[in-house]
MARPAMI-260405 format. One record per atom (N, C-alpha, C, CB): x, y, z. Coordinates in steps of 0.05 Angstrom, whole numbers, padded with zeros to 5 digits, always signed. Glycine has a CB too. Layout:
N
XYZ...
end
This chain:
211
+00314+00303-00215+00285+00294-00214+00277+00290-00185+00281+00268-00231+00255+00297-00175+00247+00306-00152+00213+00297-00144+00253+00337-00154+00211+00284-00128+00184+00277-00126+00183+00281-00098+00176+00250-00137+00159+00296-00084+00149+00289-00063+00126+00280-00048+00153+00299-00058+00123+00280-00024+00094+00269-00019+00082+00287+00005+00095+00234-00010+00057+00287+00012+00041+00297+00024+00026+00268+00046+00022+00314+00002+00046+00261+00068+00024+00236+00075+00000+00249+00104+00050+00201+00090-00014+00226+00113-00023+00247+00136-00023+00212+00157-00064+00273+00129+00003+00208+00153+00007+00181+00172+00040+00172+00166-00019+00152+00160+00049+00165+00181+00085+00161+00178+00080+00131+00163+00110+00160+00217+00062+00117+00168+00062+00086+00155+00067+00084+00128+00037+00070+00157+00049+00109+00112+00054+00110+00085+00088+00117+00074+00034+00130+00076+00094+00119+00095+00129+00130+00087+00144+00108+00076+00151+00140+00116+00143+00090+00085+00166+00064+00085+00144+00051+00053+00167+00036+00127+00115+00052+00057+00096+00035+00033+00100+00051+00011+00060+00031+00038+00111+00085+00008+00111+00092-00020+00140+00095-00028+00096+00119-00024+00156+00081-00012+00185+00083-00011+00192+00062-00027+00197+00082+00016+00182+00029-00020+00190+00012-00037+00176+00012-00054+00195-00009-00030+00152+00017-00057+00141+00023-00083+00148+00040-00114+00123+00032-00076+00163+00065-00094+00184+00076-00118+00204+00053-00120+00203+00107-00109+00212+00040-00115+00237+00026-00115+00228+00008-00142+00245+00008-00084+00205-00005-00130+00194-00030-00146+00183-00011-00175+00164-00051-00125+00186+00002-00178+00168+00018-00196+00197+00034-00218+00144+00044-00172+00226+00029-00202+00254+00028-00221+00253+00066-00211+00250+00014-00266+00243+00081-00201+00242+00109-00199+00270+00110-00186+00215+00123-00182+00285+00126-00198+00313+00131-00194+00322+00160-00175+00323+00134-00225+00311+00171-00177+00300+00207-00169+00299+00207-00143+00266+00218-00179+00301+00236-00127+00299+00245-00103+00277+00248-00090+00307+00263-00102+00266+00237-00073+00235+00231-00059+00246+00246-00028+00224+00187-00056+00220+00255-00030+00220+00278+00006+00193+00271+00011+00224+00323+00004+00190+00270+00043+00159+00254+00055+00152+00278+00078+00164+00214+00074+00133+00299+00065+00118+00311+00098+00098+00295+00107+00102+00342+00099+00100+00297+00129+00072+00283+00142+00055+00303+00164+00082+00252+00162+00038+00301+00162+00020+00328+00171+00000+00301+00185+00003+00356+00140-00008+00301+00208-00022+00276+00212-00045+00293+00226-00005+00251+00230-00043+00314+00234-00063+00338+00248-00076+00343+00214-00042+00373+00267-00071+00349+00199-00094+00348+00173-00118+00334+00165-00085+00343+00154-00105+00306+00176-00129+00286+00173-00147+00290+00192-00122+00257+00173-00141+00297+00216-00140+00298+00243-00169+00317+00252-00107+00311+00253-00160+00341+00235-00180+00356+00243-00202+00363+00219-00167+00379+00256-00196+00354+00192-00214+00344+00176-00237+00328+00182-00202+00333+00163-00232+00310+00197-00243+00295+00203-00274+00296+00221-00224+00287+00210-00258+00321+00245-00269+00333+00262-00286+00348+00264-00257+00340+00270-00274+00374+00247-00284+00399+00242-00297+00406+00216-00266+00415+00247-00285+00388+00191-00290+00391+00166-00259+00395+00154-00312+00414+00161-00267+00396+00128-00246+00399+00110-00238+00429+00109-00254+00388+00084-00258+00441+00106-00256+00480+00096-00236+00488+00125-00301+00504+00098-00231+00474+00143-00217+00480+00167-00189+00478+00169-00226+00465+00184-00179+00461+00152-00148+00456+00133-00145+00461+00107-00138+00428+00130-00166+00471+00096-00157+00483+00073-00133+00504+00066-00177+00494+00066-00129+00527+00088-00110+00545+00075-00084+00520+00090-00113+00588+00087-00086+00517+00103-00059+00500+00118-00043+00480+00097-00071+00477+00144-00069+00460+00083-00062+00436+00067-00044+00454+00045-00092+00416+00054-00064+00485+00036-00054+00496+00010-00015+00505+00019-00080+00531+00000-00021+00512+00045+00005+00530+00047+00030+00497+00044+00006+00556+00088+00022+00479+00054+00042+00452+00050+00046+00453+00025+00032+00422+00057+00024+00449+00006+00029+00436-00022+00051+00461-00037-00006+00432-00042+00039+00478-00030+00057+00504-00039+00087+00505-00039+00051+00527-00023+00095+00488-00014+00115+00487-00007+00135+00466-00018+00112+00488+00015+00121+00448-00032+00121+00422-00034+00125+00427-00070+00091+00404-00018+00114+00447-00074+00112+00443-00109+00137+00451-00122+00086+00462-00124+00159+00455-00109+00183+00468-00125+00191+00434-00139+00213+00487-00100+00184+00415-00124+00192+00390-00142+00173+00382-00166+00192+00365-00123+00197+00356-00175+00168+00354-00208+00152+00343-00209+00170+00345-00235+00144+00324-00181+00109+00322-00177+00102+00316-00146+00094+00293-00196+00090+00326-00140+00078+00329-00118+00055+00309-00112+00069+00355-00118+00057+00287-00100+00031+00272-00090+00010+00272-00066+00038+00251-00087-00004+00276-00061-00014+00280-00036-00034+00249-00035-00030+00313-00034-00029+00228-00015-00041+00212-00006-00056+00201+00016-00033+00205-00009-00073+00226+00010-00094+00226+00036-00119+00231+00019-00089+00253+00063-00134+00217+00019-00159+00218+00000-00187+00237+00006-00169+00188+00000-00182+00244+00038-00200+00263+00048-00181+00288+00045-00212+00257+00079-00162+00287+00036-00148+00325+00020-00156+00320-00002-00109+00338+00017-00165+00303-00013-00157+00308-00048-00173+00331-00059-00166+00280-00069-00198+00334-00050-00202+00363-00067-00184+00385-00065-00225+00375-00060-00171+00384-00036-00157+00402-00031-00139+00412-00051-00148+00396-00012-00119+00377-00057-00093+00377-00080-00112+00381-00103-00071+00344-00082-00135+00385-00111-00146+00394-00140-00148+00424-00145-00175+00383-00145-00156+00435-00115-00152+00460-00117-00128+00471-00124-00157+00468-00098-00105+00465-00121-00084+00476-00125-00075+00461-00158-00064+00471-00097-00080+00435-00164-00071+00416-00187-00086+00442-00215-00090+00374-00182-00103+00463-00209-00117+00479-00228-00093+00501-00235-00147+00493-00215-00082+00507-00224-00056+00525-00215-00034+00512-00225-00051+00528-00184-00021+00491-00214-00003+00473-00216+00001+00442-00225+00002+00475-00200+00009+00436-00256+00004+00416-00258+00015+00389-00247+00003+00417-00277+00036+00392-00232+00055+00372-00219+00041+00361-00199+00081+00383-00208+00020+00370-00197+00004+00359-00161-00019+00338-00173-00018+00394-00136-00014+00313-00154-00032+00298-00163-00042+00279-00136-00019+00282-00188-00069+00274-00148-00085+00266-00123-00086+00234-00118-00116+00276-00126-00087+00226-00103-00077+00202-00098-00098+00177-00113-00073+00200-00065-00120+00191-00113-00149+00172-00117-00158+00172-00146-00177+00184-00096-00142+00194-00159-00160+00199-00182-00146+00180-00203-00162+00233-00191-00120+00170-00211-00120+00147-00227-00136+00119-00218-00093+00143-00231-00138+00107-00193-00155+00088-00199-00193+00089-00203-00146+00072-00178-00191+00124-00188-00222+00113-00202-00232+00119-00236-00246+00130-00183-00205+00143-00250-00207+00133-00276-00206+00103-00292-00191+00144-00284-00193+00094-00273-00195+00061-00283-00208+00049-00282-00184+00045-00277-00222+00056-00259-00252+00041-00248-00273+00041-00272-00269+00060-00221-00277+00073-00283-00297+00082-00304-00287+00052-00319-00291+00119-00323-00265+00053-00332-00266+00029-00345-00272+00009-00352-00260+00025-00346-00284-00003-00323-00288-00027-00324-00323-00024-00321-00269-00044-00301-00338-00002-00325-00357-00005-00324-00374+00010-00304-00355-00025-00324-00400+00018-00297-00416+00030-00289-00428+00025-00257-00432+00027-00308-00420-00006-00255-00418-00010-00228-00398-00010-00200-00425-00026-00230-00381+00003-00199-00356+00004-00183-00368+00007-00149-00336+00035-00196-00357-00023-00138-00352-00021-00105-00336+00005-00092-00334-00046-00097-00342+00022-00079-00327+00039-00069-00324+00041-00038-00336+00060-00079-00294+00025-00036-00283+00017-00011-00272+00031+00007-00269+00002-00012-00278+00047+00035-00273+00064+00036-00272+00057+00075-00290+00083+00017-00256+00069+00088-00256+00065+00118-00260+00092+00138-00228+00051+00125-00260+00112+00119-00268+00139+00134-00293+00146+00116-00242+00166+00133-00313+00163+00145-00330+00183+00137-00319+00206+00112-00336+00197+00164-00302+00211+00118-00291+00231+00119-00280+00235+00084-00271+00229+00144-00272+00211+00081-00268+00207+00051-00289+00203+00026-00255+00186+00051-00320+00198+00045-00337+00194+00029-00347+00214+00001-00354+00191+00047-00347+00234+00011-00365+00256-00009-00346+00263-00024-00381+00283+00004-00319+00270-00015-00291+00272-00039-00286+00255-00060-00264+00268-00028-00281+00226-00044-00289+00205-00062-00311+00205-00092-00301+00188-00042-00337+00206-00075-00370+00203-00093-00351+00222-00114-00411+00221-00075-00351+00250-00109-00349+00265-00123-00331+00271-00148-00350+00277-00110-00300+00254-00144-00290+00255-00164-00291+00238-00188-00274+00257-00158-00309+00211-00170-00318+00186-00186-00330+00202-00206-00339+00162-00171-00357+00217-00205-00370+00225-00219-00359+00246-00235-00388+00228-00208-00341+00261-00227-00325+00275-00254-00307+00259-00279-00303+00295-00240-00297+00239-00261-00276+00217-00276-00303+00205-00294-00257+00188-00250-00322+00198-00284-00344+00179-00307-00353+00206-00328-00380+00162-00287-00357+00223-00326-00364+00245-00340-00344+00245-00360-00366+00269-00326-00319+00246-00360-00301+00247-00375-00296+00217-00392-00280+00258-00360-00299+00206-00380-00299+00185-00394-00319+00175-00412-00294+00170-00381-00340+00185-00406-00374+00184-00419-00383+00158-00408-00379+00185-00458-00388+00154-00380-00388+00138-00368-00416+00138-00350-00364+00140-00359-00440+00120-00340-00462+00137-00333-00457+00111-00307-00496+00144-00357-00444+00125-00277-00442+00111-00257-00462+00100-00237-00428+00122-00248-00463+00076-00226-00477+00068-00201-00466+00062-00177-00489+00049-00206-00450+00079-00167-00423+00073-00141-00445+00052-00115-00409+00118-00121-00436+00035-00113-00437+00014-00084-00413+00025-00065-00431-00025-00092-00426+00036-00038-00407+00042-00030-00412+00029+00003-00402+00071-00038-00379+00014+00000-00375-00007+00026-00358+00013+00046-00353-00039+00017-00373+00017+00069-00362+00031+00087-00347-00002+00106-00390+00054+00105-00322+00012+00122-00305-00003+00131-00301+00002+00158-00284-00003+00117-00313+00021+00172-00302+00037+00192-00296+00019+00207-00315+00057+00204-00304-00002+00218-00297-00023+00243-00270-00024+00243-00309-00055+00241-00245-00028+00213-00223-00040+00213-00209-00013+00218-00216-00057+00187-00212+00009+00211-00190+00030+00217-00175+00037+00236-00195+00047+00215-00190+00033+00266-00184+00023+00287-00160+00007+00294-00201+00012+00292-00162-00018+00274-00128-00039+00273-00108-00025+00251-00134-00078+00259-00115+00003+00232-00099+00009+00222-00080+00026+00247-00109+00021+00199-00102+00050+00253-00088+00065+00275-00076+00052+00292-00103+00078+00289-00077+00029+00307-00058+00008+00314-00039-00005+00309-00064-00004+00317-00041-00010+00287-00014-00018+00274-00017-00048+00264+00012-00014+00296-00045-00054+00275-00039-00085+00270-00052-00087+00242-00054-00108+00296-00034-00089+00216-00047-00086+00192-00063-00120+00185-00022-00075+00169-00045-00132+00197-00063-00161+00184-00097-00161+00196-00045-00198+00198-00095-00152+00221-00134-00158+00225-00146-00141+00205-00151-00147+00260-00130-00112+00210-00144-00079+00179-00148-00092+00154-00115-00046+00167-00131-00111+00150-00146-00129+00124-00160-00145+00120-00137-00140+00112-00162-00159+00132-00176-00179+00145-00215-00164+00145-00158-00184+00182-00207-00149+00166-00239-00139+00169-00252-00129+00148-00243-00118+00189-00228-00113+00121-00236-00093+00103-00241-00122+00083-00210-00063+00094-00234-00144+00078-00237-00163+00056-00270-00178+00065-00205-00188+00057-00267-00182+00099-00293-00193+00105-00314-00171+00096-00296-00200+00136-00314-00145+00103-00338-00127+00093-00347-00135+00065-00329-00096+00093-00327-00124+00050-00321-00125+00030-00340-00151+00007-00293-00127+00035-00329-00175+00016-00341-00200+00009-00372-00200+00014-00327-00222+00025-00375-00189+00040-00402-00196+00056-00425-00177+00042-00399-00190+00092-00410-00150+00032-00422-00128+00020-00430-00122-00008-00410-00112+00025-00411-00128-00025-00406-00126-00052-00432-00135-00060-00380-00142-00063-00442-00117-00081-00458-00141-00097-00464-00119-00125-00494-00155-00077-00459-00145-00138-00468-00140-00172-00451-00120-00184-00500-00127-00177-00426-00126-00177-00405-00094-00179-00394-00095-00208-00372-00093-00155-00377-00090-00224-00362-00090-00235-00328-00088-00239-00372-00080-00240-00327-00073-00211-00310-00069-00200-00300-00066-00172-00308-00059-00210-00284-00076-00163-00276-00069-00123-00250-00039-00122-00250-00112-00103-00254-00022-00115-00238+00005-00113-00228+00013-00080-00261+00030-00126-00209-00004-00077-00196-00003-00052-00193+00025-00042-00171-00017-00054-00203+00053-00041-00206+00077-00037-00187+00099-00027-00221+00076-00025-00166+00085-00007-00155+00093+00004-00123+00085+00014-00171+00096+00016-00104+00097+00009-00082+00090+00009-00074+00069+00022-00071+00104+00012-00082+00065+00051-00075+00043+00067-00086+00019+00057-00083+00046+00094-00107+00016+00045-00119-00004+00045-00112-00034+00021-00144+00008+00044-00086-00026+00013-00083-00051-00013-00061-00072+00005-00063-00035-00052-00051-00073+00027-00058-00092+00046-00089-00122+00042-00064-00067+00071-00103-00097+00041-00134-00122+00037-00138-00137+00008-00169-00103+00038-00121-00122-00010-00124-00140-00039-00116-00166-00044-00109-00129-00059-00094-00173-00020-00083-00205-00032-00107-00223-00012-00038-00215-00022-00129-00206+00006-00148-00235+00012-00183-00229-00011-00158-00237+00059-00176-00212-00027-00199-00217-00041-00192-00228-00072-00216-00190-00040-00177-00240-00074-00165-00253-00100-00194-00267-00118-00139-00282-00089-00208-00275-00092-00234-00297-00096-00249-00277-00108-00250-00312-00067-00253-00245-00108-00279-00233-00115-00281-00246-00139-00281-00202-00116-00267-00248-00155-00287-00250-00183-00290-00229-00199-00314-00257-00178-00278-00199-00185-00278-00173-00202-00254-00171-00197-00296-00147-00197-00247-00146-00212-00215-00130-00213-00221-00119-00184-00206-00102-00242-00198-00117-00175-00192-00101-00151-00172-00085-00157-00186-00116-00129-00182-00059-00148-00168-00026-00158-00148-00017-00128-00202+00006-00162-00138-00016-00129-00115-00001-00111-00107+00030-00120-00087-00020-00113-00100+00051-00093-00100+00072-00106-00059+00078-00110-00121+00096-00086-00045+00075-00096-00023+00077-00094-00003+00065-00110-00022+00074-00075-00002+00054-00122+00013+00036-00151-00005+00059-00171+00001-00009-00157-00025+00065-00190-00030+00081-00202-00027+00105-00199-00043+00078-00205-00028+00123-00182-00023+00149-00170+00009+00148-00175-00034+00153-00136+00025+00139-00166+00056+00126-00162+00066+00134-00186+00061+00093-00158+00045+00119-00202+00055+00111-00233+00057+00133-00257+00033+00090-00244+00038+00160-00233+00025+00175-00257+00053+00204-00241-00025+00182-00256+00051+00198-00219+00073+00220-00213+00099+00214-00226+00080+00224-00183+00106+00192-00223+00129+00188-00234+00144+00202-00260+00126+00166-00238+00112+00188-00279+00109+00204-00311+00118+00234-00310+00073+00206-00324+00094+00244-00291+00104+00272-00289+00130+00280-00281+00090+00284-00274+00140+00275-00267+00168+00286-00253+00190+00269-00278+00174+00272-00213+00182+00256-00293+00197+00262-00318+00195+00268-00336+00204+00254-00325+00167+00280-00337+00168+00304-00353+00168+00298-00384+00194+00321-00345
end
């Protein structure tokens, strides 16, 4: 049994490592990190790493599930998840969960860049679910800055103050992006569920790679 990952930052290495652990996953785990993906996504657009992201995942899919946790590729990993069912996107189990809880979902998010990937799969996930959405969406950009730094306690810190200061009338808080469930243990106070993407995504490769 074989699982790998797609990160586009070495930090997520060691955070999806004990998470398999804590999660009892017994199996062989392999970590590329492509940090020029996010890099120039960002920059140039997405359509600019498209054949690149495809030629990784490609490479990546001989195992029995493939994760990619970068939330500005995820259309990318859908493009190929049509092809291959082992590939899974990092964002799309919690915002199926989100649908769950209802029509208003906070959408927490610290890149531009993740925005319209994001919107967009929300609204396929509510479709399927027969779900008729109103996304609030909390931009974070000030804190990403202390991610790229390393200093994760202020990156939470700033993402819980937005967050608090922003939210309103939600149903739900949807932490967006892999780095960011760091910020969940200071919003305990919201008063809504708080969604994390990396424990669900985790949860759903796992399934797969056993098949």
């Amino acid at each position: 049994m074989r699982l790998s990952f797609l990160h586009t930052g070495d930090i997520h290495v060691a955070t999806f490592e004990v998470l398999a652990a804590d999660l009892g996953y017994d199996g062989v785990v392999s970590h590329r990190v492509e940090q020029h993906l996010l890099d120039r996504a960002r920059s140039d657009g997405l359509d600019t790493v498209r054949d690149e992201t495809h030629e990784v995942l490609q490479e990546l899919s001989t195992a029995d599930a493939v994760l990619c946790t970068c939330s500005t590729l995820g259309p990318l990993t859908d493009g190929m998840a049509a092809q291959a069912a082992n590939m899974i996107r990092i964002d799309r189990p919690a915002l199926d969960a989100a649908c769950q809880h209802g029509g208003r979902p906070a959408i927490v998010i610290c890149l531009e860049s993740t925005r319209v990937p994001t919107l967009a799969l929300l609204a396929k996930c509510a479709e399927r679910a027969g779900v008729t959405v109103t996304p609030q969406v909390i931009m974070c950009a000030d804190a990403w800055p202390f991610f790229e730094a390393g200093d994760l306690d202020t990156f939470a810190a700033r993402i819980a103050d937005t967050v608090r200061a922003e939210v309103a009338d939600a149903d739900c808080a949807v932490l967006a992006q892999a780095s960011m469930p760091v910020a969940e243990v200071h919003l305990s106070d919201l008063n809504v569920p708080v969604i994390t993407t990396p424990k669900l995504a985790l949860e759903q490769a796992i399934a797969v790679a056993r098949g």
